[in-house]
C-alpha positions as CSV (number, residue, x, y, z in Angstrom):
1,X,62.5,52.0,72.1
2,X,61.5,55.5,71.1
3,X,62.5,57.1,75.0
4,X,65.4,55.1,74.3
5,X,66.3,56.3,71.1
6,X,65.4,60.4,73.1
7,X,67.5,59.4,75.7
8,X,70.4,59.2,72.8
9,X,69.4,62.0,71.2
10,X,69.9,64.1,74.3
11,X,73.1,62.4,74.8
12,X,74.3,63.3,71.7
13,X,73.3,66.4,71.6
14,X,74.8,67.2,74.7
15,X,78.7,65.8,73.0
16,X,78.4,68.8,71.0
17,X,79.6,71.0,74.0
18,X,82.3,68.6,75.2
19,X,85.1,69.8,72.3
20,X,86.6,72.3,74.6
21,X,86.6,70.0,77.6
22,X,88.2,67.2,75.3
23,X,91.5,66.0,78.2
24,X,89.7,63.0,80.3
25,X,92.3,60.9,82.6
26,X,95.3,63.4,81.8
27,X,94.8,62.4,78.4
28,X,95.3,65.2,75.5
29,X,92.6,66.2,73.1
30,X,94.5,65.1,69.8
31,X,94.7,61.2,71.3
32,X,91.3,61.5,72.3
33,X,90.1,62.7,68.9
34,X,92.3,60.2,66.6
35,X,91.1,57.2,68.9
36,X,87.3,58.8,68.2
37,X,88.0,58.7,64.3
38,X,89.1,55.0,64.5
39,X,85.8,54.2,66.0
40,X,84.0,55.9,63.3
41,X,85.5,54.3,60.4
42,X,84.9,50.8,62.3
43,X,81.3,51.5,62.6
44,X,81.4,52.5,59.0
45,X,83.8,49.9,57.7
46,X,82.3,46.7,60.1
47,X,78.5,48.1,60.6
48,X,77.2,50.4,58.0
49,X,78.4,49.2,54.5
50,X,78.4,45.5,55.0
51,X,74.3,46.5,56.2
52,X,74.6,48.5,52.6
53,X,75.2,45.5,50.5
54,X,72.6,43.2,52.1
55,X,70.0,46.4,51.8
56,X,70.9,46.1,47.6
57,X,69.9,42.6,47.9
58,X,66.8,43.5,49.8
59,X,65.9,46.3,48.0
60,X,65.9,45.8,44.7
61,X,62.4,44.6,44.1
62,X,61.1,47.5,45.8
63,X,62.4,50.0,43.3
64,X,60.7,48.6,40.6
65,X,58.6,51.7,39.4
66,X,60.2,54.0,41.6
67,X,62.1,57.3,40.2
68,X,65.0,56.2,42.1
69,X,65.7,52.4,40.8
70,X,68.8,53.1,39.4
71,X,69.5,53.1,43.2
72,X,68.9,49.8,43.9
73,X,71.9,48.6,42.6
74,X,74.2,51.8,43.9
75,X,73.8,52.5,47.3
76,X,77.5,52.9,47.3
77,X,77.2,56.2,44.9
78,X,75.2,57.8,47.9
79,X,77.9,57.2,50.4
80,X,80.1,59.0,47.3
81,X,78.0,61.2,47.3
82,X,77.9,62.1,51.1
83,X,81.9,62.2,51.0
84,X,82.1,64.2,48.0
85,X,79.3,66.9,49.3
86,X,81.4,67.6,53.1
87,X,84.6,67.3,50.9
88,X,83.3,70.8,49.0
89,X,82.0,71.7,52.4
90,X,85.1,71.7,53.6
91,X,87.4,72.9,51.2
92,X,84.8,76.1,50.7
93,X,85.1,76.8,54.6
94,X,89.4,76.3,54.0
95,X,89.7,78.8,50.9
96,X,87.1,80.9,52.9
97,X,89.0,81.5,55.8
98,X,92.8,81.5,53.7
99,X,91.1,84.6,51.6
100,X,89.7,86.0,54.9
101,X,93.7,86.1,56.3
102,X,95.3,87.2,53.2
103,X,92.8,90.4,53.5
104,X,93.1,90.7,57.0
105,X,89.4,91.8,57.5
106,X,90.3,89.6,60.4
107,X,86.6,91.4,62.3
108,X,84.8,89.6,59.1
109,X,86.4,86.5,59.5
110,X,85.3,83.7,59.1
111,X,83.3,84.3,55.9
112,X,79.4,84.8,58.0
113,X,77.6,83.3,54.8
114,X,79.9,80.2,54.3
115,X,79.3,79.5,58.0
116,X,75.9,79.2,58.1
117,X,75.8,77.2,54.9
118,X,78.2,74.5,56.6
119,X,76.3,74.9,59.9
120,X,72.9,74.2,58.3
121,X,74.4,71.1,56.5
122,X,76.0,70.0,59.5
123,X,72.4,70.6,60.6
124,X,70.4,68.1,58.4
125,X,73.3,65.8,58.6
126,X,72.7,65.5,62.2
127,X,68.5,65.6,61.7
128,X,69.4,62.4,59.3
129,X,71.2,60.5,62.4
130,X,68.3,61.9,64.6
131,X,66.2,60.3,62.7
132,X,67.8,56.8,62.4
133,X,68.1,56.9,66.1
134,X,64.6,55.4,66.3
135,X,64.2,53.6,62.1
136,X,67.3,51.3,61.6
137,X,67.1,48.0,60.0
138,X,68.2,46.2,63.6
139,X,65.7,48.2,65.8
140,X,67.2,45.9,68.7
141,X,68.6,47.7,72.1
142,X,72.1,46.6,71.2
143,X,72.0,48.3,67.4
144,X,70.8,51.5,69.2
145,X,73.4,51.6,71.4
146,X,76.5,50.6,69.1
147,X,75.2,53.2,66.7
148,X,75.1,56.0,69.2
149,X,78.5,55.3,70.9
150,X,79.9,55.9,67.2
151,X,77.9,58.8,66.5
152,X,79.0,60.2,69.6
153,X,82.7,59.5,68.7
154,X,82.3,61.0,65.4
155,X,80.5,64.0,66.9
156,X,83.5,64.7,68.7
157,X,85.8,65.0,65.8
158,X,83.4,67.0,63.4
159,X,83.1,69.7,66.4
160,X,86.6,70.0,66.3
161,X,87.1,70.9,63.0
162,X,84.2,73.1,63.3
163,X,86.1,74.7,66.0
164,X,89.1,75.1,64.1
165,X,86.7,76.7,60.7
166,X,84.6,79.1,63.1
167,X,86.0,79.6,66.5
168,X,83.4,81.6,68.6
169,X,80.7,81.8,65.8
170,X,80.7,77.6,66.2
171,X,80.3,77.7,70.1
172,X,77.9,80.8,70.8
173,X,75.5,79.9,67.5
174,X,76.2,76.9,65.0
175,X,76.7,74.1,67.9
176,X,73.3,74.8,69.6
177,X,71.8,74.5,65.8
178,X,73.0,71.0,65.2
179,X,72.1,70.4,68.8
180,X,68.8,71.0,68.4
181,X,68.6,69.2,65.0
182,X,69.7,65.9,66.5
183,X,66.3,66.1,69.2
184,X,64.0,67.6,66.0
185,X,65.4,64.4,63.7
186,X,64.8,62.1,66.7
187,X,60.5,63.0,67.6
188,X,60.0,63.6,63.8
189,X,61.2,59.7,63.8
190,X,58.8,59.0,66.4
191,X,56.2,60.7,64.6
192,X,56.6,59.5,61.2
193,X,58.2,56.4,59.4
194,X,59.2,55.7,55.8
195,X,60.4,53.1,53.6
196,X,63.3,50.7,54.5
197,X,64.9,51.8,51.3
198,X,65.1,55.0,52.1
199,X,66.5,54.7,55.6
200,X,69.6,52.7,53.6
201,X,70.0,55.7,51.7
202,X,70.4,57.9,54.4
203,X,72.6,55.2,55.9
204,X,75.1,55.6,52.8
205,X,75.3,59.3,53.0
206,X,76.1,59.5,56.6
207,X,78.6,56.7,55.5
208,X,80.3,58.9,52.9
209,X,80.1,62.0,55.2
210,X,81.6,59.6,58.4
211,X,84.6,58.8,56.3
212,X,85.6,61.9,55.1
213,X,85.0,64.1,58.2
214,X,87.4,61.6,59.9
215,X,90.1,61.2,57.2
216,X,90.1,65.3,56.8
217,X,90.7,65.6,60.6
218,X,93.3,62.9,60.6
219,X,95.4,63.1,57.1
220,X,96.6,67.2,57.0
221,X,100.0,68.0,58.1
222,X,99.2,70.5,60.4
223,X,96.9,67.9,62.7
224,X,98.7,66.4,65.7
225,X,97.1,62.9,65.1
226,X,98.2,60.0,66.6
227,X,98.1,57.1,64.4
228,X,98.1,54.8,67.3
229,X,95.1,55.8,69.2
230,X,93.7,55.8,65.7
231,X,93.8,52.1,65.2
232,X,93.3,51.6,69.0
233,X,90.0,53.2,68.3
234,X,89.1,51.3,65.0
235,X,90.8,47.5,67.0
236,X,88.4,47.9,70.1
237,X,85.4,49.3,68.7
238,X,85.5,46.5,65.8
239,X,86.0,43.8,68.2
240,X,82.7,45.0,69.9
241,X,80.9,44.9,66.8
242,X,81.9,41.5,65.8
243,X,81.0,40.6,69.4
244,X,77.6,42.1,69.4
């Protein structure tokens, strides 16, 4: 299951230099991206936080004399958590680059220190789903796959954005970064294992951070989303989970 779980971690890596070659089967980029977003919040809404609740269950005992039982009844607060922290993330990288224009030091822009601070977050964020590539509660074939089919989706729509914030900074530095972090989180998972607990909490944040880097991609004005493809992605994907 580990070469498995490597095999996905190339693969996924790999998605991270597929944004600008985002138009399969004559199909535009924006269609492409608001179907990937539906599948995201399926896996989040069908998979991930129906998993959190039994984890609570699970869990509780084993927090017992551990600094972090106050978690064992809050798993939700860490998926708050994880949408709250990409929120600032990107609302930084936004005021960053409006400041940037209203200056025109357009040769500065974007904002070198803001980008490496949402590259390197971007970084661990994708070391997390590295790692849960080979710990997951279901350590079954079919949970590998499902989970890196939506990570793959949602890939596709945080490169976007990242795009959009960073332009040729993203695509000659910060996507070979995250990249890399994806294949580093995967063999440090083959190398080391830690509590079941802890794997939900990293669960929740990626949950929090899956749900707002899709709703920030899909909800502004200025993003040619199509709602359709949107819930074509979240109908098929959560008809395969509830298959599976």
């Amino acid at each position: 299951m580990v070469i498995a779980a490597g095999i996905c971690a190339l693969i996924l890596a790999a998605v991270h230099f597929l944004v600008d070659r985002l138009k399969f089967s004559n199909i535009p980029r924006d269609k492409w991206l608001s179907a990937a977003g539906g599948v995201s919040v399926a896996y989040v809404f069908v998979h991930i936080l129906p998993e959190l609740g039994e984890w609570q269950e699970t869990f509780a005992e084993s927090f017992s004399s551990d600094l972090l039982s106050f978690l064992k009844h809050h798993l939700y607060l860490i998926a708050l958590l994880g949408l709250v922290f990409f929120y600032g993330l990107e609302r930084t990288a936004i005021i960053s680059r409006q400041s940037e224009r209203e200056t025109e030091e357009k040769e500065f822009s974007p904002n070198i220190k803001i980008f490496w601070i949402h590259i390197f977050s971007f970084a661990v964020y994708n070391f997390l789903i590295g790692y849960l590539l080979v710990h997951r509660e279901d350590n079954t074939l079919n949970s590998l796959i499902i989970f890196a089919i939506a990570m793959a989706f949602h890939f596709l729509v945080n490169d976007f954005g990242l795009v959009d914030h960073y332009e040729k900074n993203y695509q000659k530095k910060g996507r070979w970064l995250i990249a890399i972090a994806i294949i580093l989180g995967w063999a440090v998972g083959a190398l080391t294992e830690i509590g079941e607990h802890y794997i939900g909490i990293m669960f929740a944040f990626i949950a929090g951070g899956v749900i707002m880097n899709v709703l920030k991609e899909e909800l502004p004005e200025n993003r040619q989303s199509k709602f359709l493809y949107l819930i074509l992605g979240v109908i098929v994907y959560s008809g395969l989970l509830l298959i599976i």
